[in-house]
C-alpha positions, 0 to 999 in steps of 0.5 A, a space after each residue: 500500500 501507498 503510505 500516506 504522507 503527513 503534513 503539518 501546516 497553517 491554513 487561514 483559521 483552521 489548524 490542518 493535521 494531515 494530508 494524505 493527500 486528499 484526506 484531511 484533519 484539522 480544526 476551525 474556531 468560532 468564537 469560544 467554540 473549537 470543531 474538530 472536522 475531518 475531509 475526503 475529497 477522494 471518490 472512496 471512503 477511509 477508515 481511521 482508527 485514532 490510539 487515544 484522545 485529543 490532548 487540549 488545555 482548559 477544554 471540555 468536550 461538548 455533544 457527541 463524544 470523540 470516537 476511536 473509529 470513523 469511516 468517513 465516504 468519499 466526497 464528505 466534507 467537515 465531518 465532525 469529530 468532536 468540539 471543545 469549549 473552555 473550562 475557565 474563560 478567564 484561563 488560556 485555551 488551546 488545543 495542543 494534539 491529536 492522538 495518533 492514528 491509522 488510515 486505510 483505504 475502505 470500510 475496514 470494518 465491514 465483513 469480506 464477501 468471500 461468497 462473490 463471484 468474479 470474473 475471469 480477467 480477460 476478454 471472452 473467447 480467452 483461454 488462459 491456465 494458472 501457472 502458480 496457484 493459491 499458496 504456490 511454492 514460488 512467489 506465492 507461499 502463504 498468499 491465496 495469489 493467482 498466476 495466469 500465464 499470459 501474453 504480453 500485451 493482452 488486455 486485462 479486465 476488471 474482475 470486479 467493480 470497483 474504486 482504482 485506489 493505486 496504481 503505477 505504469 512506469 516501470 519497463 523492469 522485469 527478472 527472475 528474482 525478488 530484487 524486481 518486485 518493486 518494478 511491477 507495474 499495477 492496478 490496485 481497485 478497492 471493492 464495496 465490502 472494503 476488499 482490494 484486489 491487484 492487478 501485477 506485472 502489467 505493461 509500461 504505460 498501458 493503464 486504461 484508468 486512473 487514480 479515482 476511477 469507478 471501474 465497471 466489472 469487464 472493463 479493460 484496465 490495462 494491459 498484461 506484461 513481465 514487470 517486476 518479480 516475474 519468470 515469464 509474461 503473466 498476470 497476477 491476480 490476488 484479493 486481500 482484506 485491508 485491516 491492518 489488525 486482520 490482514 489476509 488474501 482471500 480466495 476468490 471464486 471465478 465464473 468460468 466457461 459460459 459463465 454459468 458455473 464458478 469455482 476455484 481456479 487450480 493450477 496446471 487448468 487452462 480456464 476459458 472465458 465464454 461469456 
C-alpha cells in the first residue's frame, strides 16, 4: 500500500493535521467554540482508527463524544469529530494534539464477501491456465495469489467493480528474482465490502484508468506484461482484506466457461472465458 504522507501546516483559521493527500484533519474556531472536522475529497471512503484522545488545555468536550473509529465516504466534507469549549474563560485555551492514528483505504470494518463471484480477467473467447496457484511454492507461499500465464500485451479486465485506489505504469523492469518486485507495474481497485484486489506485472504505460476511477466489472484496465518479480509474461491476480489488525488474501471464486458455473481456479487448468 501507498503510505500516506503527513503534513503539518497553517491554513487561514483552521489548524490542518494531515494530508494524505486528499484526506484531511484539522480544526476551525468560532468564537469560544473549537470543531474538530475531518475531509475526503477522494471518490472512496477511509477508515481511521485514532490510539487515544485529543490532548487540549482548559477544554471540555461538548455533544457527541470523540470516537476511536470513523469511516468517513468519499466526497464528505467537515465531518465532525468532536468540539471543545473552555473550562475557565478567564484561563488560556488551546488545543495542543491529536492522538495518533491509522488510515486505510475502505470500510475496514465491514465483513469480506468471500461468497462473490468474479470474473475471469480477460476478454471472452480467452483461454488462459494458472501457472502458480493459491499458496504456490514460488512467489506465492502463504498468499491465496493467482498466476495466469499470459501474453504480453493482452488486455486485462476488471474482475470486479470497483474504486482504482493505486496504481503505477512506469516501470519497463522485469527478472527472475525478488530484487524486481518493486518494478511491477499495477492496478490496485478497492471493492464495496472494503476488499482490494491487484492487478501485477502489467505493461509500461498501458493503464486504461486512473487514480479515482469507478471501474465497471469487464472493463479493460490495462494491459498484461513481465514487470517486476516475474519468470515469464503473466498476470497476477490476488484479493486481500485491508485491516491492518486482520490482514489476509482471500480466495476468490471465478465464473468460468459460459459463465454459468464458478469455482476455484487450480493450477496446471487452462480456464476459458465464454461469456
Amino acid at each position: 500500500m501507498e503510505k500516506p504522507i503527513w503534513l503539518v501546516i497553517i491554513l487561514n483559521n483552521s489548524f490542518l493535521f494531515s494530508q494524505a493527500p486528499n484526506f484531511k484533519i484539522y480544526y476551525q474556531k468560532k468564537n469560544d467554540t473549537l470543531t474538530l472536522l475531518m475531509d475526503n475529497q477522494d471518490s472512496f471512503p477511509y477508515s481511521i482508527e485514532f490510539f487515544g484522545q485529543p490532548k487540549v488545555e482548559n477544554m471540555r468536550s461538548i455533544g457527541e463524544h470523540f470516537k476511536n473509529r470513523y469511516v468517513i465516504e468519499e466526497n464528505t466534507s467537515k465531518l465532525r469529530l468532536a468540539q471543545f469549549v473552555p473550562l475557565d474563560i478567564h484561563k488560556p485555551s488551546s488545543f495542543k494534539k491529536i492522538p495518533e492514528f491509522k488510515l486505510t483505504p475502505g470500510n475496514n470494518w465491514k465483513d469480506a464477501d468471500e461468497d462473490y463471484i468474479y470474473d475471469l480477467p480477460y476478454a471472452k473467447g480467452k483461454m488462459f491456465a494458472i501457472v502458480q496457484g493459491y499458496n504456490g511454492e514460488y512467489s506465492h507461499k502463504n498468499q491465496n495469489a493467482l498466476d495466469f500465464e499470459m501474453p504480453e500485451g493482452t488486455e486485462v479486465l476488471a474482475a470486479r467493480e470497483g474504486s482504482v485506489i493505486l496504481l503505477k505504469q512506469n516501470s519497463n523492469t522485469g527478472c527472475g528474482n525478488e530484487a524486481c518486485a518493486k518494478d511491477a507495474n499495477f492496478v490496485n481497485i478497492l471493492h464495496s465490502d472494503g476488499t482490494m484486489a491487484s492487478y501485477v506485472h502489467l505493461q509500461f504505460n498501458s493503464l486504461k484508468v486512473k487514480k479515482g476511477d469507478k471501474v465497471k466489472k469487464g472493463q479493460v484496465i490495462a494491459l498484461s506484461g513481465n514487470t517486476g518479480w516475474s519468470t515469464g509474461p503473466h498476470l497476477h491476480f490476488d484479493c486481500s482484506v485491508l485491516n491492518p489488525k486482520k490482514y489476509r488474501s482471500l480466495k476468490t471464486l471465478f465464473r468460468i466457461n459460459d459463465g454459468n458455473k464458478a469455482e476455484y481456479l487450480i493450477k496446471g487448468i487452462n480456464y476459458r472465458r465464454n461469456y
